[in-house]
C-alpha positions, 0 to 999 in steps of 0.5 A, a space after each residue: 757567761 762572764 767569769 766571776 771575780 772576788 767581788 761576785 763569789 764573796 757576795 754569793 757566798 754572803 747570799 747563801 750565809 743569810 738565806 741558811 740564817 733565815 731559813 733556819 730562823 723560819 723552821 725554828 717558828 715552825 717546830 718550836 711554836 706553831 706545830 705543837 700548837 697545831 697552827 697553820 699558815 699559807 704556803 706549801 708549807 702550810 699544806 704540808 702542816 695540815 697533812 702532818 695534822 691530818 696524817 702524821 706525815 712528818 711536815 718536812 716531807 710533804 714539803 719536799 714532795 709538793 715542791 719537788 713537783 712544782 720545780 720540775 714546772 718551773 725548771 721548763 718555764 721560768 729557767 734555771 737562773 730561777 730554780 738554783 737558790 730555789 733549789 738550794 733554799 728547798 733541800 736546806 728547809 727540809 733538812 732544817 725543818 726535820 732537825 729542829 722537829 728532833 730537837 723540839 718534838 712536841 714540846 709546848 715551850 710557853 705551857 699548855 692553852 698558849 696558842 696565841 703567844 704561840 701565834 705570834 711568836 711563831 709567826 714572827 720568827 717566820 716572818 724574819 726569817 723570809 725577810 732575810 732570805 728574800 733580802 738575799 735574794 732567796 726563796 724556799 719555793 712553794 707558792 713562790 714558785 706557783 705565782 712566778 708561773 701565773 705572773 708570767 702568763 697572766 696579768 696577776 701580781 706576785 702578792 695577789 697570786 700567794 694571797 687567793 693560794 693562802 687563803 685557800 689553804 689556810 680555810 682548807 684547815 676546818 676540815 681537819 680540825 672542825 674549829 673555826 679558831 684554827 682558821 683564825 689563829 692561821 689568818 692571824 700568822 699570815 698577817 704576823 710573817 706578812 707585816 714582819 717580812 715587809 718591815 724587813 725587805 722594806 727597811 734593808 731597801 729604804 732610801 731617802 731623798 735630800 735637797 740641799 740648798 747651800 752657798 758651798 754647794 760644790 764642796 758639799 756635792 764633791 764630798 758626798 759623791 767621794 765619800 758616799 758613792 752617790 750622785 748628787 744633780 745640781 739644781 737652779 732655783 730661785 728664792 721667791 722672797 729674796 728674789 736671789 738665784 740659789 743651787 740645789 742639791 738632790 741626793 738620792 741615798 740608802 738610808 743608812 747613809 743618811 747620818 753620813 749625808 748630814 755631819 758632811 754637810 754640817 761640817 762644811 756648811 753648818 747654815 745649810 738647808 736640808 731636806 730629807 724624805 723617805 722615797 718607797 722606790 728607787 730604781 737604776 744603777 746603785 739601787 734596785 733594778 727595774 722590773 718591769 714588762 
């Protein structure tokens, strides 16, 4: 194992300042908004809410139990590179989940017969707070660790597997309270934390793609490499009108750097010709990793 240097542990602590935001972010969805309106989603904790329903079993302790059971699979089968920010993310949402619980209690914050302003605030706090933690390369267990198992064995995605879980348990909620709206208002949250978790991994991962059609295409690819950290690949083309051979740039880039890209090339080449469009996945050195059987 290579010894880590300044760069690698200011970027693990980085992680770990960002997943106990996120995790943080997630319980607060829970105590403050869906548990007091007695709303329930998909996931581990999903279980443990109708357990706390059902029971008065506190949620952050049937949390514990079912993934402490899970992780003693997943040490044996997927390894322990896995399981240490499983690990971590897991004994920090059961500490967070009891501690905002004690400061909420079961207090109905928007008033009493909001549950659906309680849905979707709740849902989406939950939402953003899985973005971050998976964006930083985090998990808080549960049906994340369930999917990881079957995807290793079984030619069955990630997304599929959590999906059949959640709704499983999500429609498990009617016998509890014998009300089809509690099953509806759990399928609203799911879809809620779904759309806003993919708005935040999909925004912090985006990137675009520019073409780049200039006389000073040299200048240009000279200054994007040095000043942006990113390759640029040089193209022949030919103008069909004009019948004139012509260089193209092709710039992949993320998409915070697009501003940077463009007064670069304005200051240099104010005539330029510039294409940008939006790439949903880039893969190789700089971007994300190809994962991939």
């Amino acid at each position: 194992m290579g010894k880590l240097n300044k760069t690698d542990i200011l970027r693990e602590l980085r992680d770990y300042f960002f997943i106990i935001l996120g995790l943080m972010c997630y319980a607060m969805g829970w105590a403050a908004f869906l548990l007091p309106y007695q709303i329930t989603t998909g996931g581990v904790t999903g279980i443990a809410a109708i357990v706390y329903y059902a029971t008065g079993v506190q949620i952050q302790i049937t949390y514990f139990v079912i993934n402490a059971f899970l992780l003693t699979f997943a040490l044996k089968i997927l390894g322990p590179k896995f399981s240490i920010k499983t690990l971590f993310g897991i004994f920090a949402l059961t500490y967070f989940l009891w501690q905002f619980q004690q400061m909420v209690g079961n207090l109905q914050i928007l008033g009493p017969g909001q549950d659906f302003m309680a849905c979707v605030i709740g849902a989406t706090l939950c939402g953003m707070g899985l973005g971050i933690v998976f964006v930083n390369n985090g998990s808080t267990g549960g049906t994340d660790i369930i999917a990881a198992i079957v995807h290793k064995y079984r030619d069955v995605t990630f997304g599929r597997m959590i999906l059949y879980c959640d709704i499983v348990i999500i429609s498990s909620c009617y016998f509890v309270f014998h009300d089809w709206k509690r099953i509806v208002f759990g399928f609203t949250t799911l879809v809620v934390i779904s759309y806003v978790l993919d708005l935040i991994v999909n925004s912090a991962r985006q990137s675009v793609q520019f073409f780049i059609f200039s006389k000073q295409y040299e200048e240009i690819a000279e200054r994007i490499t040095k000043d942006t950290h990113r390759g640029v690949t040089v193209l022949d083309g030919q103008g069909w009108y004009s019948k004139n051979s012509v260089k193209v740039l092709v710039v992949l880039a993320k998409k915070s750097q697009s501003i940077e890209i463009f007064r670069l090339v304005k200051d240099i080449d104010p005539n330029a010709f510039v294409s940008q469009s939006s790439v949903i996945g880039v893969y190789g050195e700089g971007f994300d990793t190809i994962k991939v059987k």
